[in-house]
Structure formats: C-alpha cells, structure tokens
N, C-alpha and C positions, 0 to 999 in steps of 0.2 A: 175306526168304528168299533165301539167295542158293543157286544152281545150278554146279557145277560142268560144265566141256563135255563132262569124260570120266563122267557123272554122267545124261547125258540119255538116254531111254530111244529107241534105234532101230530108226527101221522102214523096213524096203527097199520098194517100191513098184515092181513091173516094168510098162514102156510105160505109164507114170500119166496117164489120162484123153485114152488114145489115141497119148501119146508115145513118145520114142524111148528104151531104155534103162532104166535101173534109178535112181529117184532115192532118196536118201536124206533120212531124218526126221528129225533128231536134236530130240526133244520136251522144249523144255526147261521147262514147266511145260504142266499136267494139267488140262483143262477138269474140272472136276464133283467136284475134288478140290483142288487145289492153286489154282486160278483161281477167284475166288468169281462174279466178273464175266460179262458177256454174250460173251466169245471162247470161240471153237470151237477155237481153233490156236493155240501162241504155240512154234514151231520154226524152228531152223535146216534149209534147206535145199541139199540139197549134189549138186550137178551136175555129171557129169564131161564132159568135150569133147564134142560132136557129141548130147550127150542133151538131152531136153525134157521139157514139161509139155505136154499138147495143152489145145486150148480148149476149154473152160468157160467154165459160168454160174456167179454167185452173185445166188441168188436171196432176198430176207430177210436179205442180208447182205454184208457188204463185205470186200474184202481188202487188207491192206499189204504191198506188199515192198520191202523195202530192200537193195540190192544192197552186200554187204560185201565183196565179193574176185571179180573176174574181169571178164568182159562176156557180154552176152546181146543176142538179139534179141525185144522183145515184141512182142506184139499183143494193142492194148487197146483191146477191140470195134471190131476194123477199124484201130485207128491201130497201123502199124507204126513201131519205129523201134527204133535200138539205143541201151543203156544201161550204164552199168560202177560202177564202184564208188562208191557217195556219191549215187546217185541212187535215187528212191523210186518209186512206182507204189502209186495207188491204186484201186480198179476196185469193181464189186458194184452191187447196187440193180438187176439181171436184165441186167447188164453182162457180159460175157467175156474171157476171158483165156486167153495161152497164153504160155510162156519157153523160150527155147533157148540153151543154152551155146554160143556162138560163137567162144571164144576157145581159145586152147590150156592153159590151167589151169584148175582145177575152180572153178565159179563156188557162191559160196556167199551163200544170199537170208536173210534175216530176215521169216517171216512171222508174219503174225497175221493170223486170220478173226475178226471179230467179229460177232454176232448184231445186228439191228436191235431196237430195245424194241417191246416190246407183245405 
C-alpha cells in the first residue's frame, strides 16, 4: 500500500500532553483499519520552532522516533540530550518522554507506537 504525504489524514493537537504549541499529525496509515499489526501510531510529526511534546508515559507499549528534518531536545526518562536528523529514539515499557523543536526550521519525527503482545 503506498501512501501519499498529501494523502495523510491531519490532526492538530494544541499544547500536546502539556506542551508548547500546536503539533501536527500527519497519519500516514490507520490503526484498526489500514495496520493489521499491534501499532497504535504510524505518523509523521511536524513541529514548528520553539513548540514541544510534554512528557509522558507509555505504558504496555513502546515508541520510535526518528528524527527526519531539523533538531530537538529529548528527554528520555531523565536522559536529556539533543538530537537532529538521522537519529532515532526508542522509549515505552512505563518509560517517558518529551521533544522540543530547538532549532530554527520545523522539525519533522517519524512515529510509530506499538502495542506490547498479550
């Protein structure tokens, strides 16, 4: 199945999970319909300068980001550090997280939540 980007169904999210700002969803395939699989999320995420994601748990589940365009600052349960394009970040299993666009272009992640089995 292929997906086009202008094709992905978007969702704004304001101050998401305590953050700064308005992030954007671009979902580019559909838990419970288009994913047959154990993910909850498989979107691009799109952050504009100075905005964030606050921290969070995943609990029962894990998350990937992959940083495709810009730079950020994480915090992955306590480790802070900054990351930019071509690097990844894995977290979940009652772990947390939070991202902040730190640079002057819109930082864009690749996520995917996946569910644990059982």
């Amino acid at each position: 199945m292929i997906r086009r980007k202008n094709d992905c169904r978007i969702e704004e999210r304001f101050e998401m999970r305590g953050g700064k700002g308005t992030i954007r969803i671009a979902h580019m395939f559909e838990p419970g319909s288009e994913i047959r699989s154990q993910n909850r999320l498989c979107a691009r995420l799109v952050i504009e300068p100075g905005n964030s994601i606050g921290f969070h748990r995943h609990d029962g589940e894990e998350e990937l980001f992959v940083i495709m365009k810009g730079r950020a600052r994480i915090d992955d349960n306590g480790q802070v550090a900054e990351i930019a394009a071509g690097d990844a970040v894995l977290t979940g299993g009652g772990a947390g997280h939070a991202i902040e666009n730190i640079g002057g272009e819109t930082l864009e992640v690749l996520a995917v939540i996946s569910k644990f089995p059982g």
